[in-house]
N, C-alpha and C positions, 0 to 999 in steps of 0.2 A: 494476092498482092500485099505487101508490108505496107503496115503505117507511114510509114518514110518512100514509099516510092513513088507519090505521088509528085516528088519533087523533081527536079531539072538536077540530074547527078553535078552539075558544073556550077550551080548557085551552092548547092552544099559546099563545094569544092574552095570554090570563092570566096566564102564567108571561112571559110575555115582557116585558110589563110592569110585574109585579113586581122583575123585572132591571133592568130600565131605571131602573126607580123607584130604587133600593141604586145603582146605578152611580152616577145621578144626586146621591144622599147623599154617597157615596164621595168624586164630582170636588168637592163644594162643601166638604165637611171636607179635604180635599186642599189648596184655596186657602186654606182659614184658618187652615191650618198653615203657610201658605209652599212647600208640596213643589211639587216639577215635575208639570205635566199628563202624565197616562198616555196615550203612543203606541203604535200599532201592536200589537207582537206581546203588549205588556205589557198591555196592555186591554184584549185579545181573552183573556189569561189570566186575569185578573181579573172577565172576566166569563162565564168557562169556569165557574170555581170558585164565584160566584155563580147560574149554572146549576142547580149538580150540587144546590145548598145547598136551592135554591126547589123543583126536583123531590122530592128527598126528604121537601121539608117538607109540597108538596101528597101524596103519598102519606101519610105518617105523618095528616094530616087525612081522609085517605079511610079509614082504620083508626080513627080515634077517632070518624068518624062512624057506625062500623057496616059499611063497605061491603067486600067484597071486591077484595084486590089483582088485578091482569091476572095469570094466571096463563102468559102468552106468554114465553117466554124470554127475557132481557132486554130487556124494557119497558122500565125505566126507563133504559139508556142509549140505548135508542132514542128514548125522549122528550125526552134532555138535547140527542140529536143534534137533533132538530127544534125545539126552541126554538133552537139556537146557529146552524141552518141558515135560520130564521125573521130572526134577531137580524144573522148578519154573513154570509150567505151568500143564495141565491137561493130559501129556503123550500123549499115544496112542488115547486119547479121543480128542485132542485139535483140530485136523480136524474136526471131528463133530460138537464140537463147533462153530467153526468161519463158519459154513454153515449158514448161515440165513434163510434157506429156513426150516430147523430141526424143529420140535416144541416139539416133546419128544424125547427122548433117555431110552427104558427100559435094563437091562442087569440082565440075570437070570446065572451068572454064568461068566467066562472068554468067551466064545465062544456062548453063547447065548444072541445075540446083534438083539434088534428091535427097526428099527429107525420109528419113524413117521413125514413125511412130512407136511407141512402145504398147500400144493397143489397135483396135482392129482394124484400123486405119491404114495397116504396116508402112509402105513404102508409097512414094507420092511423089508428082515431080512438082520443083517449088518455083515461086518469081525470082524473076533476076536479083544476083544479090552487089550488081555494080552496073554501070552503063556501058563497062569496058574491060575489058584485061589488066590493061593499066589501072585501073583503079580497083577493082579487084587486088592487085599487090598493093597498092597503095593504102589499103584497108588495113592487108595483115603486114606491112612493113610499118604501121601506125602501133598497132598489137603487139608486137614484137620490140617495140620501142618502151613500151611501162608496162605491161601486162606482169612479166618476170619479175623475178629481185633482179636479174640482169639484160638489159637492154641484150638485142640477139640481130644482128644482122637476116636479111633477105633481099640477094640482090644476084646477078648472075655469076658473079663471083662467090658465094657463101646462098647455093638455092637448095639447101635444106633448112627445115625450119621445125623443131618440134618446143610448143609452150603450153604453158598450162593458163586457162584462162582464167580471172579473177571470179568467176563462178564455177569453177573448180573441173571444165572441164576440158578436153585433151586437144590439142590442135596439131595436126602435121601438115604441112605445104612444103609443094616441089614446083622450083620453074626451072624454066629450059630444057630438063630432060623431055619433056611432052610437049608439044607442038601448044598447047594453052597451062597456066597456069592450076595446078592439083592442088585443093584442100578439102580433108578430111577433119573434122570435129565430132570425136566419143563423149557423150555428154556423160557427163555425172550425174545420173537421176538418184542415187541414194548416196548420197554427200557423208551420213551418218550411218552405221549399220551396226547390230549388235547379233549373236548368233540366237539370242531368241526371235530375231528377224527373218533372219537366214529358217528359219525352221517352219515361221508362217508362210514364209514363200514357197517354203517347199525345195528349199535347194539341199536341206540336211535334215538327220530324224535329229529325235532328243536324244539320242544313245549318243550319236557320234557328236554331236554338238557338247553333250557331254565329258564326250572323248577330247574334244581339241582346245575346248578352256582348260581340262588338268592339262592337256601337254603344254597349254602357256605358261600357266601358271608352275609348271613344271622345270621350263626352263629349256623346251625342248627345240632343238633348231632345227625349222621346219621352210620348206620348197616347197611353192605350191605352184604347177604345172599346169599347162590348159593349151589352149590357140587363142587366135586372136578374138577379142570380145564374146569372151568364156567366162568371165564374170572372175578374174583371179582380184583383182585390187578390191572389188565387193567384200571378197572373203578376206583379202588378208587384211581390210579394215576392220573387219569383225573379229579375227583375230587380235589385232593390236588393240580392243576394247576389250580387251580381256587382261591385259596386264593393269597390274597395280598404279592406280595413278599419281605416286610417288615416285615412280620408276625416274630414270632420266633415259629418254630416246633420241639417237640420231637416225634421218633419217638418209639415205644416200639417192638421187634418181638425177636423171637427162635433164629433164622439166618436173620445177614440182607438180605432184598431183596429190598425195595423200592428204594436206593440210591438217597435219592434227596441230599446228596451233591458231588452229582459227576454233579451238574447243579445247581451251586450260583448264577447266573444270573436269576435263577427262582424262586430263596429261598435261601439269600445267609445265614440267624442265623440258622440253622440246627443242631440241635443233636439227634444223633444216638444210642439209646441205643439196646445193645443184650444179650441175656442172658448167663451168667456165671455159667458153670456147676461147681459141687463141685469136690476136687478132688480125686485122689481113694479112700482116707479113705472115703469121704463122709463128708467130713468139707467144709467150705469156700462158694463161690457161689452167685450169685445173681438167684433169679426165677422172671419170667415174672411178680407177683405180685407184688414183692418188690420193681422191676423195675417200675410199673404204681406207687404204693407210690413215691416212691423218685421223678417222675417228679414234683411234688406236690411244690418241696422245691427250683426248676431252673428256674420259674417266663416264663410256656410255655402262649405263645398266644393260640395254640392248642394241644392236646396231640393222637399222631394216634398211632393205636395200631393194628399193622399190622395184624395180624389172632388173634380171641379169642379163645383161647384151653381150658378155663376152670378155673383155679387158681385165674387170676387176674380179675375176672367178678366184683365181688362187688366192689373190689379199684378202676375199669374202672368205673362201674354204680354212684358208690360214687363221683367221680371227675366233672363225667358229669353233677352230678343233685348240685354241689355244686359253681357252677357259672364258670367251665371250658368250658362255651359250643361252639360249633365248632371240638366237636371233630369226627374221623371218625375211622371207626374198620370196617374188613371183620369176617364172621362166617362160616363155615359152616353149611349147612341146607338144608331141603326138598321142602321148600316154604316159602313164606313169613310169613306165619303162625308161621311156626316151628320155627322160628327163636328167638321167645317170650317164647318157650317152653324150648329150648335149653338153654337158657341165665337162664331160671329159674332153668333148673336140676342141669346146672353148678353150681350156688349159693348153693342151696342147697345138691350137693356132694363136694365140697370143704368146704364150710362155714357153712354148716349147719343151711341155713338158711331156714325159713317155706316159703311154696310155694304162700301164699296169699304174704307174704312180701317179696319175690323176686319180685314178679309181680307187688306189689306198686313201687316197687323200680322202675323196670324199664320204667316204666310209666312214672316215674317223673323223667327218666335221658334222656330217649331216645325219639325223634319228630320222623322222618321216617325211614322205614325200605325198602331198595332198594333190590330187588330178582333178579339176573340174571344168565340165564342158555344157554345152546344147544337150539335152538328151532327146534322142528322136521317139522315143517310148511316150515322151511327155511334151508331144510338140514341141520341142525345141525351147521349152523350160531347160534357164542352167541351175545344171544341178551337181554336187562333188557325186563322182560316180567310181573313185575305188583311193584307199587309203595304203603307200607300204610301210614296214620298217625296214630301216635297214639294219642289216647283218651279218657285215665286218666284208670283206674283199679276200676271202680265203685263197681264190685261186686268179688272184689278179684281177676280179674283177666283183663288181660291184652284187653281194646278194642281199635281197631284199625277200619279203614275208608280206604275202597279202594279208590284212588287218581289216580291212574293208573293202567288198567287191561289189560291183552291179550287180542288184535284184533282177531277176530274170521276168519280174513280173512289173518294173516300174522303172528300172535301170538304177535308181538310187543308190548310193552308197549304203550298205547292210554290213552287220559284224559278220565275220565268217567265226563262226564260235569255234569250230574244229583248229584253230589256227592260236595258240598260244601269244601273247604278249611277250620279249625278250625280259627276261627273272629281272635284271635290275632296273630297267626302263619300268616292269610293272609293279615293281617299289614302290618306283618313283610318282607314277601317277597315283596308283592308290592313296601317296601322302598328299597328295594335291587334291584329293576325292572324289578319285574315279574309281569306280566299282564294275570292274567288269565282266561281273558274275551276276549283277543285276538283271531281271528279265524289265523292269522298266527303271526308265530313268526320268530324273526330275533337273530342273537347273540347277546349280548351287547358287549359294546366297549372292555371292559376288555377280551372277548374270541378273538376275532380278532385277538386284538394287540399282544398277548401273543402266540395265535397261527399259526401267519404267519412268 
């Protein structure tokens, strides 16, 4: 049971609203004095202290009606917490949140709550995280109102939902299509990541960790492929800690999630683009595609584009093969393989474009394609398990060079030494300082410093 569940879901409810109400009083006498609209921290104070005001005024009414106070030790700043966590935080959910140990959060419904642990704990069924359905939407149509840079509808007109939550991690809800209310929450357990990280974990050796700070610093445009919660945004965080942090990056996704600028000291030119849904008529909007266009016009160093869902693949492929290079994108995908196949259907169901000329395309936009999954060798440790290059679309379609394959004795990604590097790619990385004639490798200075 949550700290907050102790409570009467409809006094939260109550009190929340009476808040809202006074706030709402507050901003309209606010304009017809002339003062400035209340932002940010100052509003969230303001409606701290309008909190504290409505709890004590519903207690003082449970005493003039006769009824006995909770006799729980502080109740009532527990119940100030749970309206303010109701009002500007994730409710009933915000305990689970701030567990770090969480790594998924599923909910099929108010009262069908599965958490999954990231330790031995695994998977677990949780308390109810509303009193109802209704309120359940009513939590993430709360969420979905300031959580974003942009407010995002949730309603059965507009019942998809994907946000990123102010603790950086992923939220998806569906209503209507299923008989109750679906939300899914991917937590962010590693917020920050650097490939000296990635190497204690165990997800990559020092060779290849080796290998993918020269290909950033190289400048090389890289896809990194997996399923779902394969740990791609993990890595391509640790990849994007590897570029210079002078660089200027855009970043392109649905929902933000990357947040490099909640960390200027590791990238302070940062912008952030999200996508801009249209509104109920179906006017207005930005889509993920027009968003990769427009970076085109803000002079990026690199352009990252956090998951490819399809739309924006040609303007991404276009960018990349037209002297943007350094850029990085995650995909989904079955293997490193599919990943060429993928990128091609997209082109060709959005853009209609023919399938030999998606594959020339991305031949010529894309250098390596990184795969990492679950590995069942290592209990289901993720881990990168094979590395290609590619190697031009000779015959219409896309060829590629295994670079790194699964160890047959751990599944990890290993150099295949028999397998040459392409002559001017291994130029290239060699000027970057990779050595890959090394029997051992060590980090270079830039991993270190940046991540000690």
């Amino acid at each position: 049971m949550t700290a907050t569940s102790v409570f009467d879901y409809d006094v939260v409810r109550l009190l929340r609203e009476r808040v809202a109400d006074r706030m709402t009083r507050t901003k309209q006498e606010r304009e017809r004095h002339g003062s400035p609209e209340l932002r940010g921290a100052d509003e969230q104070q303001l409606a701290h202290s309008l909190i504290t005001s409505e709890v004590q005024r519903y207690l003082a009414d449970l005493l003039s009606a006769g009824h006995e106070l909770p006799t729980d030790e502080g109740f009532d700043l527990r119940l100030i917490a749970a309206v303010d966590a109701a009002m500007y935080r994730a409710g009933e959910l915000q305990e689970l949140l701030d567990d770090s140990d969480i790594e998924n959060i599923d909910i099929n419904g108010s009262d069908e709550v599965f958490i999954t642990f990231g330790d031995a704990r695994g998977k677990v069924r949780g308390a109810p995280i509303a009193g109802s359905d209704d309120e359940l939407i009513g939590i993430i149509q709360n969420l979905a109102s300031y959580a974003g840079i942009n407010a995002r509808p949730f309603t059965r007109a507009s019942p998809e939902l994907d946000l990123r939550l102010p603790d950086g991690s992923r939220l998806s809800a569906v209503m209507a299509a299923s008989e109750r209310p679906i939300v899914s929450i991917r937590r962010n357990r590693f917020p920050q990541m650097f490939l000296s990280d990635l190497v204690d974990l165990g997800t990559i050796d020092e060779r290849l960790a080796c290998f993918l700070e020269a290909c950033v610093r190289a400048r090389m445009n890289i896809v990194i492929g997996g399923a779902t919660d394969a740990g791609k945004t993990t890595l391509l965080r640790a990849l994007i800690n590897c570029i210079e942090p002078d660089e200027r990056l855009i970043t392109v996704e649905r929902a933000l999630e990357l947040g490099l600028r909640r960390h200027p000291d590791l990238h302070a030119d940062v912008v952030e683009l999200e996508e801009v849904l249209p509104d109920p008529d179906g006017s207005g909007g930005l889509t993920i595609r027009e968003l990769v266009r427009r970076t085109r016009r803000h002079n990026p160093s690199r352009v990252i584009v956090g998951e490819v869902l399809g739309p924006e693949v040609v303007e991404m492929l276009s960018a990349m093969s037209q002297g943007n290079n350094g850029s990085l994108s995650t995909l989904h995908a079955r293997s490193a393989a599919d990943v060429f196949n993928k990128l091609a259907q997209y082109a060709g169901q959005y853009e209609r474009v023919d399938f030999p000329v998606a594959q020339s395309l991305i031949a010529g936009a894309v250098d390596f394609v990184v795969f990492i999954g679950k590995n069942r060798l290592l209990g289901g440790r993720r881990c990168v398990t094979q590395v290609l290059e590619v190697a031009g679309a000779p015959d219409g379609q896309v060829a590629s060079s295994t670079i790194f394959a699964a160890s047959p004795f751990d599944g990890r990604a290993i150099r295949v030494d028999d397998v040459a590097l392409g002559l001017d790619r291994g130029v290239e990385l060699a000027d970057a300082g990779y050595d890959d004639t090394a029997g051992h490798h060590s980090y270079p200075p830039v991993i270190r410093a940046r991540s000690a």
